[in-house]
Steps between C-alpha positions, in 0.01 A plus 500: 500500500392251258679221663390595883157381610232768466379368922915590600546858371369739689490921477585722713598878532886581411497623900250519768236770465461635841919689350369635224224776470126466461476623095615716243165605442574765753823639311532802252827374382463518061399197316843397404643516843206346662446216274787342649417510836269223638375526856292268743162511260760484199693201597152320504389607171854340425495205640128455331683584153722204598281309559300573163853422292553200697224370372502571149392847504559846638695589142397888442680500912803343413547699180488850706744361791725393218492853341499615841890364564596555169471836520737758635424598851789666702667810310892490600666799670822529260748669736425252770589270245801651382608530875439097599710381178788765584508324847818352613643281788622829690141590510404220715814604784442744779782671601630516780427125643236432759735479812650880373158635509409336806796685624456828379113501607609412824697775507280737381171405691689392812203267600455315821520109440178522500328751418167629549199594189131466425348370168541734213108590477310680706108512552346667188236752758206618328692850424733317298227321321281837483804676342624239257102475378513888499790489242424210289167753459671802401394677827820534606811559328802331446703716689288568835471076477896443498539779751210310738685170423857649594322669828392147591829367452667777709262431773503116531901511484507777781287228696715190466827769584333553825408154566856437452524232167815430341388435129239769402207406244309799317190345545396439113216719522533582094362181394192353502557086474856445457474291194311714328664804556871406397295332188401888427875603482605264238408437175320174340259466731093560442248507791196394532166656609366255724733210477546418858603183632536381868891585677403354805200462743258796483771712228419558166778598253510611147846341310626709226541259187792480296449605162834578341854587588563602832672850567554725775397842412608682844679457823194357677564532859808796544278801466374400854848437649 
């Protein structure tokens, strides 16, 4: 920096703001999780801090991001440790090749050349909504929720038998947004309270954020099949 014109640097967030939420201000994530998070209001603070060291100061902030690095943040998950260093090239073949598969499934499914579906989810009605809220409140229990989920299921694939579809979908009506729901079924992920960020247009999504070693802790989607 000393050697670059003070009037030809200039600072700027690590990403634009409008993909990253409003503040962590808003989060009940505890303090040593959170202090390494820096949203919208954050990243300005930061860029003010760098601004403060560029120019001789700012000290007592670089100190604490220093300490901040140096410190240990992800705890490792041992066994999925021990299972990436006992990998070997065989784990990296499927058997049998494509073109058997192909085969087989062809066999199998005995689809047309082309055959006929619909997208995998289905409108989320207001019952759905009402009876996910109802659960996530204890007012309903887990089992009347799974069996209102599976009578949903049953229902919507009766539907596209009639209509007369080739590949059947089961609607997804166990999730709320997709991202965040298989980010509940595996492990190393944290979620924030209010961290949403835009998707697309008028949708609002909250990522899950990577904190450790990833994991699957259950079959995710074959208790609705």
């Amino acid at each position: 920096m000393e050697q670059v014109p003070a009037e030809k640097l200039v600072l700027t967030s690590s990403c634009a703001l409008l993909h990253v939420p409003f503040t962590t201000s808003n989060e009940d994530f505890e303090e040593a999780i959170l202090k390494h998070f820096a949203f919208a209001a954050e990243k300005l603070n930061e860029l003010r801090d760098l601004d403060a060291i560029r120019n001789d100061g700012g000290a007592e902030a670089l100190a604490a991001n220093k300490a901040l690095f140096a410190a240990e943040r992800v705890g490792q998950n041992a066994e999925l440790a021990a299972r990436i260093a006992g990998l070997t090239d065989a784990d990296y073949t499927r058997l049998p090749i494509f073109a058997e598969r192909e085969e087989i499934q062809h066999k199998a499914l005995n689809l047309p050349p082309l055959p006929t579906t619909t997208i995998g989810s289905f409108p989320q009605t207001k019952e759905v909504r009402a009876k996910r809220l109802a659960f996530r409140r204890g007012e309903l229990s887990a089992e009347d929720y799974d069996k209102f989920l599976a009578d949903q299921i049953d229902e919507w694939l009766k539907w596209q038998e009639e209509v007369g579809f080739d590949v059947l979908v089961h609607g997804e009506f166990e999730r709320n947004d997709m991202v965040e729901y298989f980010g509940q079924n595996l492990s190393g992920y944290l979620f924030s309270k209010n961290g949403w960020v835009q998707s697309y247009g008028m949708r609002g999504v909250k990522p899950p954020i990577i904190w450790g070693d990833v994991t699957r802790l259950n079959p995710i989607t074959v208790k609705w099949v």
